[in-house]
ROLOGU-43464 format. One record per atom (N, C-alpha, C): residue number from 0; residue in three letters; atom name; x, y, z. Coordinates in steps of 0.05 Angstrom, whole numbers, always signed. Layout:
BEGIN
NUM  ala  CA  X  Y  Z $
...
This chain:
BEGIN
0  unk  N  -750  +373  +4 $
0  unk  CA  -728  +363  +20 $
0  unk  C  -737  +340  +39 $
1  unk  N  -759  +346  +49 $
1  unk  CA  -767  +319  +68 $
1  unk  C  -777  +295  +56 $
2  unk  N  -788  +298  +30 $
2  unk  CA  -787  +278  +17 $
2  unk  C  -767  +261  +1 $
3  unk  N  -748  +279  -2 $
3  unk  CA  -715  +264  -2 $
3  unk  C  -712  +246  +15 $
4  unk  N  -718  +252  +45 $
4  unk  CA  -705  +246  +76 $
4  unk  C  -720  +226  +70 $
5  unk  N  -749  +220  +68 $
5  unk  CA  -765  +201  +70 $
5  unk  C  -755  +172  +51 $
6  unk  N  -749  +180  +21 $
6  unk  CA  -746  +163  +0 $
6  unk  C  -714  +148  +13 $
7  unk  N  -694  +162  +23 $
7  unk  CA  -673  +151  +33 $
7  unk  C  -675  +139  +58 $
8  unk  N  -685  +149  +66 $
8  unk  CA  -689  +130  +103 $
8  unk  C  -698  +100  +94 $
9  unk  N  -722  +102  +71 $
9  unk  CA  -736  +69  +74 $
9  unk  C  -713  +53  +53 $
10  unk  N  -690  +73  +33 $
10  unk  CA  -681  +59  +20 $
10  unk  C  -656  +45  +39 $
11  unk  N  -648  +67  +55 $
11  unk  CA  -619  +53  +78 $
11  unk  C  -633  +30  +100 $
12  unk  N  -667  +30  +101 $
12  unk  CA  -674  +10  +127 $
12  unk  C  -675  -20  +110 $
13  unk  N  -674  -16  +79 $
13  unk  CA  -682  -34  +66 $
13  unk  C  -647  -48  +50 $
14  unk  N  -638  -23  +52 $
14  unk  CA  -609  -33  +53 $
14  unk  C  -596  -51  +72 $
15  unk  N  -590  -40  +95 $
15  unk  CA  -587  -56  +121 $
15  unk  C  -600  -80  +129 $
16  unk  N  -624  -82  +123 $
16  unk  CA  -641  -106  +130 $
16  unk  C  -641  -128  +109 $
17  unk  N  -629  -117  +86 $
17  unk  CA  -633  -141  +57 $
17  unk  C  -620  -142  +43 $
18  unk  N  -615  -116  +21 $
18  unk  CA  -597  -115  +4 $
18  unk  C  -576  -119  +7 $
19  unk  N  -561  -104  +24 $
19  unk  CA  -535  -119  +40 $
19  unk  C  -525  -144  +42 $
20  unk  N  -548  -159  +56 $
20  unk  CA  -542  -188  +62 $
20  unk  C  -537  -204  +34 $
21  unk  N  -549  -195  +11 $
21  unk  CA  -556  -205  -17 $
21  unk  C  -527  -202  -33 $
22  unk  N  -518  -176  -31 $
22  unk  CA  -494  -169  -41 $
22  unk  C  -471  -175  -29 $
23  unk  N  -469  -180  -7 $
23  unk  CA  -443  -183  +10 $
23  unk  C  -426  -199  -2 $
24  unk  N  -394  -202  +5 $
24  unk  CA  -385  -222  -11 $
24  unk  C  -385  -245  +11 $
25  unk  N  -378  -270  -1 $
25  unk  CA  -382  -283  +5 $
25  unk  C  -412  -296  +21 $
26  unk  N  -433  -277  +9 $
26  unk  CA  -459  -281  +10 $
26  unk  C  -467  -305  -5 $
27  unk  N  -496  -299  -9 $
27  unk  CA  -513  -328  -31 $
27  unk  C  -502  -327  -52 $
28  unk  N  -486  -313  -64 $
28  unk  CA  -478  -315  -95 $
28  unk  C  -456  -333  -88 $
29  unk  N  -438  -334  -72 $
29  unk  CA  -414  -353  -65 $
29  unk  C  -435  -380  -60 $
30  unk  N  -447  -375  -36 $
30  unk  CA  -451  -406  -26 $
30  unk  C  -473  -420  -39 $
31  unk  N  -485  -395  -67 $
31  unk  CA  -511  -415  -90 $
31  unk  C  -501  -409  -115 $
32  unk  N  -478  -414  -120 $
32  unk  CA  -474  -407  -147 $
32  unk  C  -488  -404  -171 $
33  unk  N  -522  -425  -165 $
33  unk  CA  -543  -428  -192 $
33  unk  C  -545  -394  -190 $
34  unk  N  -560  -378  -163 $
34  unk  CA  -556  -356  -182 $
34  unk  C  -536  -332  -184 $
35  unk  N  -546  -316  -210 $
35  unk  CA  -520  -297  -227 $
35  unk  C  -536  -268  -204 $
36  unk  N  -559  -257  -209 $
36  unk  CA  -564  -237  -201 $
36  unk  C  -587  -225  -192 $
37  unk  N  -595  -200  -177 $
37  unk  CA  -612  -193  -166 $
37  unk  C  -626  -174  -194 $
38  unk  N  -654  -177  -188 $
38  unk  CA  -666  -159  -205 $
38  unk  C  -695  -147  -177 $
39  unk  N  -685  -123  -187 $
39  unk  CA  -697  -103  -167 $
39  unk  C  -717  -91  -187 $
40  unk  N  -743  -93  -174 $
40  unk  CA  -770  -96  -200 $
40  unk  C  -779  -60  -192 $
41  unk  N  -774  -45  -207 $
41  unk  CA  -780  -13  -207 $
41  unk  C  -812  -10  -214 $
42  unk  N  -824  -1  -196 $
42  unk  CA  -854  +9  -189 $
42  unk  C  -850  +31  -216 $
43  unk  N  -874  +34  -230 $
43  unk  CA  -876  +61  -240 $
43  unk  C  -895  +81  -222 $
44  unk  N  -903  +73  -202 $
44  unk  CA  -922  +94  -186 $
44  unk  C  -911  +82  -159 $
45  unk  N  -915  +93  -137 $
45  unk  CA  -908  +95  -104 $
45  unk  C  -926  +78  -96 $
46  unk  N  -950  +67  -99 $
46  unk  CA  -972  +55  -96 $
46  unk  C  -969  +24  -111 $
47  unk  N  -953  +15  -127 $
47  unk  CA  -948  -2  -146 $
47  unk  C  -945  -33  -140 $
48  unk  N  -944  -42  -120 $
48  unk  CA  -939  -69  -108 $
48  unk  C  -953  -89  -118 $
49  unk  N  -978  -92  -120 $
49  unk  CA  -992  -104  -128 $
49  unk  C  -995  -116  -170 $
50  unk  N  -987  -83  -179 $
50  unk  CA  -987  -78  -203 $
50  unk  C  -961  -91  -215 $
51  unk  N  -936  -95  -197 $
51  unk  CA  -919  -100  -209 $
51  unk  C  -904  -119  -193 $
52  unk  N  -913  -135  -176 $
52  unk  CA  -914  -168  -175 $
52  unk  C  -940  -176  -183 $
53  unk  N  -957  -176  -188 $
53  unk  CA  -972  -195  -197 $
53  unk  C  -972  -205  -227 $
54  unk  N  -965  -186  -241 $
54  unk  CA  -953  -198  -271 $
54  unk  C  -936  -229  -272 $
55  unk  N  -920  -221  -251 $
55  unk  CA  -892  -234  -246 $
55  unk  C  -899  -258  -234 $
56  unk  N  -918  -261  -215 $
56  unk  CA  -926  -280  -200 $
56  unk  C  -947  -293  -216 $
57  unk  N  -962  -288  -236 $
57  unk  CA  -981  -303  -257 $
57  unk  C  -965  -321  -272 $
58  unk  N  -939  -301  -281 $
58  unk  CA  -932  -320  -302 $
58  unk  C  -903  -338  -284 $
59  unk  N  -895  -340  -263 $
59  unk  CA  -871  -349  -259 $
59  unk  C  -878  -358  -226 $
60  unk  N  -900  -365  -217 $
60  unk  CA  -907  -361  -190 $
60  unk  C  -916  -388  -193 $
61  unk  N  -906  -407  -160 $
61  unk  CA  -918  -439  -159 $
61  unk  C  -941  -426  -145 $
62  unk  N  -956  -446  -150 $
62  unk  CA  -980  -441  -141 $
62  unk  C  -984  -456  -113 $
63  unk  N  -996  -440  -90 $
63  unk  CA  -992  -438  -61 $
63  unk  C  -1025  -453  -47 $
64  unk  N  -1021  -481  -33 $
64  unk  CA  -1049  -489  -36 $
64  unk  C  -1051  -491  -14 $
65  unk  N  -1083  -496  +0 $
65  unk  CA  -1093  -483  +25 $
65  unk  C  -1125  -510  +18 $
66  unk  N  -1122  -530  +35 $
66  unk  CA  -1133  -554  +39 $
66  unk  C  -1147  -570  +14 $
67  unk  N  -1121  -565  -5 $
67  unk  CA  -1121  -578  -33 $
67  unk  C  -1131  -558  -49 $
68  unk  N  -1141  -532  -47 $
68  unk  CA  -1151  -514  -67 $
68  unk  C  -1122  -491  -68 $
69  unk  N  -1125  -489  -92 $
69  unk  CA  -1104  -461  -104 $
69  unk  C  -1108  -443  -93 $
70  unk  N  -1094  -425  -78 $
70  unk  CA  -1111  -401  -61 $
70  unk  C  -1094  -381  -80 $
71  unk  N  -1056  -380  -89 $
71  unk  CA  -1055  -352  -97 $
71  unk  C  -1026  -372  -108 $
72  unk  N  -1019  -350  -133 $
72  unk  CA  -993  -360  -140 $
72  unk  C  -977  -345  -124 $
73  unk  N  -953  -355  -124 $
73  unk  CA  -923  -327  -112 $
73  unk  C  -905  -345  -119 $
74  unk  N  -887  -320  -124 $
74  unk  CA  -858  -336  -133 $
74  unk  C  -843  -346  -120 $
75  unk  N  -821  -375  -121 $
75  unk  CA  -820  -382  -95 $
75  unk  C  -796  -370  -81 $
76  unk  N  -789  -380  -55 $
76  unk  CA  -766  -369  -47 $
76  unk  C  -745  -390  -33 $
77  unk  N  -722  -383  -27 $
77  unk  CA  -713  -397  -12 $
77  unk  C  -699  -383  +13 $
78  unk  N  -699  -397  +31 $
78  unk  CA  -685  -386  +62 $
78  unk  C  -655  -389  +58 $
79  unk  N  -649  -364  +67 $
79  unk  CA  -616  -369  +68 $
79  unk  C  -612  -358  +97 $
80  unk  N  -591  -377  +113 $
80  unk  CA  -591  -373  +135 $
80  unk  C  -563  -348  +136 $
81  unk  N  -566  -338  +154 $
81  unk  CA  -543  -319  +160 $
81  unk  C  -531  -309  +192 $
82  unk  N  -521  -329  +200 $
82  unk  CA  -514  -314  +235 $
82  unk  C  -516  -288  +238 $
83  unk  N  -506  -273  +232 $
83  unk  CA  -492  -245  +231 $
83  unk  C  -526  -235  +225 $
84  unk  N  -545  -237  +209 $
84  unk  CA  -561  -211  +210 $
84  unk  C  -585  -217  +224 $
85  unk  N  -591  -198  +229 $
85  unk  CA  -614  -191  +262 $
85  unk  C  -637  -209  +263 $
86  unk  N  -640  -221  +235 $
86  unk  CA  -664  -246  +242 $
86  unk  C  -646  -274  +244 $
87  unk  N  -625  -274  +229 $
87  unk  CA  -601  -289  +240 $
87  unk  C  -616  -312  +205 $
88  unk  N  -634  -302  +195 $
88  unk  CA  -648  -311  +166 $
88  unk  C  -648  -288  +149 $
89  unk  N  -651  -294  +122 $
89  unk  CA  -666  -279  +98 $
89  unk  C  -678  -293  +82 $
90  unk  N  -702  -286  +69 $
90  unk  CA  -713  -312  +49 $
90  unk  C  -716  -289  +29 $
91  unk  N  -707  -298  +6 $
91  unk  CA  -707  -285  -34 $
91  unk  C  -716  -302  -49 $
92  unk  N  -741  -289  -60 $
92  unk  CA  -746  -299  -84 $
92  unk  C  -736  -303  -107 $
93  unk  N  -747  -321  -114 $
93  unk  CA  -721  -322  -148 $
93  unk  C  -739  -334  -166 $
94  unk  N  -728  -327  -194 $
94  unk  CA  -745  -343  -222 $
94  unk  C  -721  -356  -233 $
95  unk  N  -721  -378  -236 $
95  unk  CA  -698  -399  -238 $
95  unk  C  -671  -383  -229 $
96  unk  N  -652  -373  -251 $
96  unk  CA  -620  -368  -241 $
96  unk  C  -623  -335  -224 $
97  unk  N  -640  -319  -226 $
97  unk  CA  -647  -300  -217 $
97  unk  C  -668  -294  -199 $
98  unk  N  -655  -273  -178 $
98  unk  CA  -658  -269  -150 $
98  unk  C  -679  -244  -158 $
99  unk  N  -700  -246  -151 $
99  unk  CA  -718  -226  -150 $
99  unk  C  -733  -207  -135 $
100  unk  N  -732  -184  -130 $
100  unk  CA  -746  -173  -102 $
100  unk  C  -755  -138  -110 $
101  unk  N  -786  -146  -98 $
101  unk  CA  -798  -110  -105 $
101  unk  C  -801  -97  -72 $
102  unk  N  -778  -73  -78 $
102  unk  CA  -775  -63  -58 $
102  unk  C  -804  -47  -41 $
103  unk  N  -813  -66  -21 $
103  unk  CA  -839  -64  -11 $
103  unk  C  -830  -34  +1 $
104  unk  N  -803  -28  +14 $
104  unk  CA  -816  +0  +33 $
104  unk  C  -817  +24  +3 $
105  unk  N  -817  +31  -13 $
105  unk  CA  -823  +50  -32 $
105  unk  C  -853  +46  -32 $
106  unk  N  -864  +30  -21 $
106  unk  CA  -894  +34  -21 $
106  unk  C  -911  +45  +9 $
107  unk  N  -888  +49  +24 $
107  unk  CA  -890  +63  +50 $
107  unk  C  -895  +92  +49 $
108  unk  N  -880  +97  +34 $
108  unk  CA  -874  +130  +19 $
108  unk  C  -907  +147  +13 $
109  unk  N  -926  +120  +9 $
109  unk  CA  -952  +137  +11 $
109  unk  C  -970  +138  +30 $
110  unk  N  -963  +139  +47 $
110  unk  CA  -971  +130  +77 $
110  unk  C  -965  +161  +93 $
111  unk  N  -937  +175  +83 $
111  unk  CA  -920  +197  +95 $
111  unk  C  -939  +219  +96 $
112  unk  N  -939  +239  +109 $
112  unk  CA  -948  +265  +107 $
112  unk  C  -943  +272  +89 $
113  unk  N  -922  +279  +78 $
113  unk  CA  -906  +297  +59 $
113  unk  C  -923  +293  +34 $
114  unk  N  -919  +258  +33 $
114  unk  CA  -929  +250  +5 $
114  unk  C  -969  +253  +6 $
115  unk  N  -980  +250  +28 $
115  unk  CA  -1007  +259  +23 $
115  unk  C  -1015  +287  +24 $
116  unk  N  -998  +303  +39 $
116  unk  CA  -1008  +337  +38 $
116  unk  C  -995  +338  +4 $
117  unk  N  -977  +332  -3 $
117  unk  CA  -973  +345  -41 $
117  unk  C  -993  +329  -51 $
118  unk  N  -1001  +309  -41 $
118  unk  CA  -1026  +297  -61 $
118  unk  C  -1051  +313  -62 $
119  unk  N  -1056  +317  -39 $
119  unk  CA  -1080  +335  -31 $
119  unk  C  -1079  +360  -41 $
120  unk  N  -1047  +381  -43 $
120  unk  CA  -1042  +396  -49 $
120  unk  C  -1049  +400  -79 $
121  unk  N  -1038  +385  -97 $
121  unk  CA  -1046  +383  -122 $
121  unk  C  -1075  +382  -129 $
122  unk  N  -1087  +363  -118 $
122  unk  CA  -1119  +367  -123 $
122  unk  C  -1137  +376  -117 $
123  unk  N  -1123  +400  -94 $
123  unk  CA  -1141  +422  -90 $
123  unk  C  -1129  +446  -109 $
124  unk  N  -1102  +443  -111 $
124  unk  CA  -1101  +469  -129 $
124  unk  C  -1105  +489  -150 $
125  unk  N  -1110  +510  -146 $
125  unk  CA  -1107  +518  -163 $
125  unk  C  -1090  +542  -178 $
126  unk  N  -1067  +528  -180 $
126  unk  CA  -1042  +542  -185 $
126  unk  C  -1025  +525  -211 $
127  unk  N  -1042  +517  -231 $
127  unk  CA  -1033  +503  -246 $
127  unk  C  -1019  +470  -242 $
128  unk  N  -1014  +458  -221 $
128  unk  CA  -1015  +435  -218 $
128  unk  C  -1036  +411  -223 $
129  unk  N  -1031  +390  -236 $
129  unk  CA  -1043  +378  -244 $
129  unk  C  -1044  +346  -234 $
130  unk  N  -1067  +334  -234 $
130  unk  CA  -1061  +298  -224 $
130  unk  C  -1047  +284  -238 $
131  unk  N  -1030  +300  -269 $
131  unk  CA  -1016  +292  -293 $
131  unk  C  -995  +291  -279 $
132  unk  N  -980  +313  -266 $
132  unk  CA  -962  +324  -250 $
132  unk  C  -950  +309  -224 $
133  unk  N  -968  +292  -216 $
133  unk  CA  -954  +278  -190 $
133  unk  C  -943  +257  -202 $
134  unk  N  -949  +236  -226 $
134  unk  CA  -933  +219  -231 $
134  unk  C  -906  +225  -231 $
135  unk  N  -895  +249  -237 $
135  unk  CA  -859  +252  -237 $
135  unk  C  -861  +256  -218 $
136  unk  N  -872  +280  -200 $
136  unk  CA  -870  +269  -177 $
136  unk  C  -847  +240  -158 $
137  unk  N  -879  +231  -158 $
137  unk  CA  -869  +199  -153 $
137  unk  C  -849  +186  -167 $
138  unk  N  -833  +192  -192 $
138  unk  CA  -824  +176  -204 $
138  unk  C  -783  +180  -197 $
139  unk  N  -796  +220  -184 $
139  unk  CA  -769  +218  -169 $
139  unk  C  -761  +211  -146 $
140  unk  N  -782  +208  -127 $
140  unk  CA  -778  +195  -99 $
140  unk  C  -770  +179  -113 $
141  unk  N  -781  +156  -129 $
141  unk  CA  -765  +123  -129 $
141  unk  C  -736  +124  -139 $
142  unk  N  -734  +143  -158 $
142  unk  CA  -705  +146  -172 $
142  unk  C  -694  +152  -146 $
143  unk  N  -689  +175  -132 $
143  unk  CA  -676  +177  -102 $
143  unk  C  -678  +148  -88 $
144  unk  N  -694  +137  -79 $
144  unk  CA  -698  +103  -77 $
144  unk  C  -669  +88  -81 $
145  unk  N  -682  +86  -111 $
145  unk  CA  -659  +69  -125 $
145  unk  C  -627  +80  -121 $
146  unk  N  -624  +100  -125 $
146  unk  CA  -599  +113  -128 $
146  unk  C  -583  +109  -96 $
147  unk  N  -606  +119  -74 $
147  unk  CA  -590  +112  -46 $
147  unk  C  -582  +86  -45 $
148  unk  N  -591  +63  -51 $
148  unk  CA  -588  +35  -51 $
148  unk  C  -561  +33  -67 $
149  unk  N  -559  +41  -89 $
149  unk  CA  -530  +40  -106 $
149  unk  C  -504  +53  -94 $
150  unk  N  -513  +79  -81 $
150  unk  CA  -490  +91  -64 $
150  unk  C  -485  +74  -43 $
151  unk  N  -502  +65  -33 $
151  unk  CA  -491  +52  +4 $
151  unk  C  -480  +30  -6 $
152  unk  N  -492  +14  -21 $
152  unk  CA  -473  -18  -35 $
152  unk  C  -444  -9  -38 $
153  unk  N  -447  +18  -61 $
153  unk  CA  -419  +28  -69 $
153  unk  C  -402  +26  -46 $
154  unk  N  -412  +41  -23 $
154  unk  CA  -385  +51  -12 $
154  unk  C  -395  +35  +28 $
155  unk  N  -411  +13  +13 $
155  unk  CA  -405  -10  +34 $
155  unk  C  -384  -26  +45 $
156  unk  N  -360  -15  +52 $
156  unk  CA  -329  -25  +59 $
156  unk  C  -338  -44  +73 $
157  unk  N  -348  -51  +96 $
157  unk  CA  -353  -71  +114 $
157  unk  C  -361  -99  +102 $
158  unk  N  -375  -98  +80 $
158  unk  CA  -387  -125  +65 $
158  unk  C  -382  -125  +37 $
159  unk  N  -367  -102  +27 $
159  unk  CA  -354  -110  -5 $
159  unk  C  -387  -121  -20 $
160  unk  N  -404  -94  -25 $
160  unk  CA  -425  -113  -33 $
160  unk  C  -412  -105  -65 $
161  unk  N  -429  -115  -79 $
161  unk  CA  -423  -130  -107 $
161  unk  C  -456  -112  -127 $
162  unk  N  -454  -93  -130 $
162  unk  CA  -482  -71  -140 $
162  unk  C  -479  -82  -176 $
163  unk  N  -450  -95  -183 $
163  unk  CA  -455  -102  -210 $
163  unk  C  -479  -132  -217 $
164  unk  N  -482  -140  -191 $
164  unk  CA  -501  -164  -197 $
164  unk  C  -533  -148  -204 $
165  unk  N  -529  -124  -194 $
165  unk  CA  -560  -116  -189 $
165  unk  C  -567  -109  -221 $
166  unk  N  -596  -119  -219 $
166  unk  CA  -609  -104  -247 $
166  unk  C  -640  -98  -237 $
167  unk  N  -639  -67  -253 $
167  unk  CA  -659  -45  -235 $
167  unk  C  -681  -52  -258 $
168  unk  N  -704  -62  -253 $
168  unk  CA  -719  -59  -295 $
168  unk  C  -755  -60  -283 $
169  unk  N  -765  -52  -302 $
169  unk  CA  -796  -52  -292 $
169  unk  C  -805  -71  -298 $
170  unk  N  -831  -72  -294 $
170  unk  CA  -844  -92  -300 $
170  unk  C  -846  -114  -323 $
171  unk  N  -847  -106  -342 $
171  unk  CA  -846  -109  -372 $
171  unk  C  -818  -125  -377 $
172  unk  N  -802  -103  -376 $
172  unk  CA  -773  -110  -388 $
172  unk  C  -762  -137  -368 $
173  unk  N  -771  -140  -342 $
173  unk  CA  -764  -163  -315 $
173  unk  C  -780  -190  -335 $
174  unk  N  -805  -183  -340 $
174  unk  CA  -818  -196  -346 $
174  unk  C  -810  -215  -382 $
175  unk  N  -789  -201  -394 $
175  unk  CA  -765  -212  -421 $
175  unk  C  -750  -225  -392 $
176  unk  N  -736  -208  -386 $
176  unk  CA  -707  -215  -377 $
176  unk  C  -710  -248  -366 $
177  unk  N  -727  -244  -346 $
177  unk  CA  -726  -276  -323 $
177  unk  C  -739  -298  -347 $
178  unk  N  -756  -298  -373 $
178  unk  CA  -763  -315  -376 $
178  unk  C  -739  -316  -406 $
179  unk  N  -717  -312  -397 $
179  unk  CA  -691  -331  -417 $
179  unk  C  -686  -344  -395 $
């Protein structure tokens, strides 16, 4: 149960602070018509950030230079200004017509008590649990993740967000999709 609490709190702080702003109507989709939609890049592990932008950023990333030498690719972004939210900015990455973003707080989730005493728990155990065993685990914190983010858009009255732009896909399948 507290790891429910956990996987929803970072998905509503990440709601409020981003997704929202992304989906709203009359948001960037009104005032940038180039793009159609958000693609929300799904971790297969809690730990995953690295593993699943850097695919993305090899093959679709300008390259970022630091006194004429290449230091790192990343994909680029653009600033969209917004009065109304608390930095009064948001900046989103995108790969040409599509808006791209890996939800960084699901990687907070391994930081939590909850999620290091069951880690610890498992690999001290011995009650049949296995290190095979925590991947679902983890794979339902993110599904709870994902799913809180779809309910709060849903039944976001205040900003009419728009959850049909969103596309949820891993690494791989992101990695077809953005390069049509």
């Amino acid at each position: 149960m507290v790891n429910v609490a956990a996987a929803t709190g970072v998905a509503t702080g990440n709601f409020y602070n981003f997704t929202r702003w992304v989906l709203r109507e009359g948001g960037i989709f009104e005032q940038r018509p180039e793009f159609e939609d958000v693609v929300l890049i799904r971790p297969e592990r809690i730990r995953g950030a690295s593993r699943a932008m850097g695919p993305l950023q090899e093959r679709f990333g300008v390259e970022q230079k630091a006194d004429g030498e290449v230091v790192r690719k990343e994909l680029p972004d653009v600033m969209f200004p917004e009065p109304n939210h608390p930095r009064k900015k948001y900046f989103v990455k995108y790969v040409g017509k599509h808006l791209v973003d890996y939800p960084t707080p699901i990687s907070s989730l391994s930081v939590s008590r909850q999620y290091l005493e069951f880690s610890r728990y498992v690999q001290e155990s011995s009650e049949g649990f296995e290190d095979a065993d925590f991947p679902s685990y983890e794979d339902r914190l993110i599904d709870i993740y994902f799913k809180t983010l779809e309910d709060l858009a849903k039944r976001d009255l205040i900003t009419d967000c728009d959850w049909g732009r969103v596309k949820i896909m891993g690494v791989e399948e992101a990695l077809e999709y953005l390069a049509t």
